[in-house]
N, C-alpha and C positions, 0 to 999 in steps of 0.2 A: 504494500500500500504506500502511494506517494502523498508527502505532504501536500496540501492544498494549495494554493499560488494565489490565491485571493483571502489579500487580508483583511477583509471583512472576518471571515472565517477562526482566523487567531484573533480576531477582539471580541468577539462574540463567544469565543472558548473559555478568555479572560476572564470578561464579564460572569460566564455561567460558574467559574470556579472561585471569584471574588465572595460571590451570592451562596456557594454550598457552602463556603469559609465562614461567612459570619452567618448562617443557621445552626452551621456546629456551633457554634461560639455560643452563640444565645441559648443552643440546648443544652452546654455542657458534654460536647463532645470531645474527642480526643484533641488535647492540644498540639501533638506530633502533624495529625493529620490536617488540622487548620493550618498550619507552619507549612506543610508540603503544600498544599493547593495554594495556599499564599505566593511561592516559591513559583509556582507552575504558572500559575494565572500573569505572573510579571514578565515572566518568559516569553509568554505568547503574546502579550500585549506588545512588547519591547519588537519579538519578530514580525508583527503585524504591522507594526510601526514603521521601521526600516522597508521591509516589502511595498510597503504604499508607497514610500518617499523615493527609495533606489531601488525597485522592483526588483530586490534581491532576497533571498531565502537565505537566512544564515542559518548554519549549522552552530552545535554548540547549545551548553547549558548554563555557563559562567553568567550570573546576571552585570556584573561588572565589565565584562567583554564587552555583551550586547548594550549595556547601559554606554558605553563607550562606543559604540558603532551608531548607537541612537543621537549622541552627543554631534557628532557627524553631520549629522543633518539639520539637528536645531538645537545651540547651547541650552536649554531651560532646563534639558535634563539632567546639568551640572550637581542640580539639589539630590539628583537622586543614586550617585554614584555612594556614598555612605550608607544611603538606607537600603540597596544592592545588595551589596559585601552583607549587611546583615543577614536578609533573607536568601543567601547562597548557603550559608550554616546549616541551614534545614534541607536541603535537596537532596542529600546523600543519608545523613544519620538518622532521619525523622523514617526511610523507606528500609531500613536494612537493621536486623540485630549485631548487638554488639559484644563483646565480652565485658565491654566498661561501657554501656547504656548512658545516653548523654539526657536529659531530663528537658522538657520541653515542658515549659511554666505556664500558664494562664495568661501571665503577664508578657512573656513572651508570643504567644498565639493574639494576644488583644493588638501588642506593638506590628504583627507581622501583619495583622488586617486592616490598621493604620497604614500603615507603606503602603499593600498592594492598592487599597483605594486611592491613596495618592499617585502614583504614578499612574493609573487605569486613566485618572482624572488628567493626567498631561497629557497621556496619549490620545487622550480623547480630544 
């Protein structure tokens, strides 16, 4: 299966994993998994982004790369190279067991759906 080429498709992906992110939130769902859809939803927004702007499909899951390829085409996303790096923490460790379990906070899951709504809102 090919990634889709129209970036409607990845902000609209965005959008739908922003919205499962804070339903968990609200119900008390797993903070790991709000932190990964967080993580995901920034991603696709970030590729959706670029795609529209340089009709380019980037590979890659660094949000800091792509925040940096977005950077590219309109500095605004300057603000969001820190809050990136944050939410790249969760991409790997939030999806895989560990022998040393890295703990994913409440507070951490509230801060990660902070960010992804902020940046969804630049891309937007």
């Amino acid at each position: 299966m090919a990634d889709s080429t129209r970036y409607t498709d990845w902000l609209a992906k965005a959008a739908e994993e922003v919205e499962s992110a804070e339903i968990l939130l609200t119900n008390n769902g797993s903070n790991a998994v709000i932190a990964f859809l967080c993580q995901q939803a920034v991603e696709k927004a970030f590729k959706g982004f670029i795609l529209k702007n340089k009709q380019e499909l980037i590979d890659g899951h660094s949000l800091v790369y792509l925040c940096r390829k977005a950077i590219e085409v309109d500095n605004k996303f300057r603000i969001a190279v820190q809050e990136s790096a944050f939410l790249n923490q969760f991409y790997i460790e939030t999806r895989y067991p560990a022998d040393i379990p890295t703990e994913t906070t409440k507070d951490d899951a509230q801060e990660c759906v902070r960010i992804a709504n902020q940046i969804l809102k630049l891309v937007m």
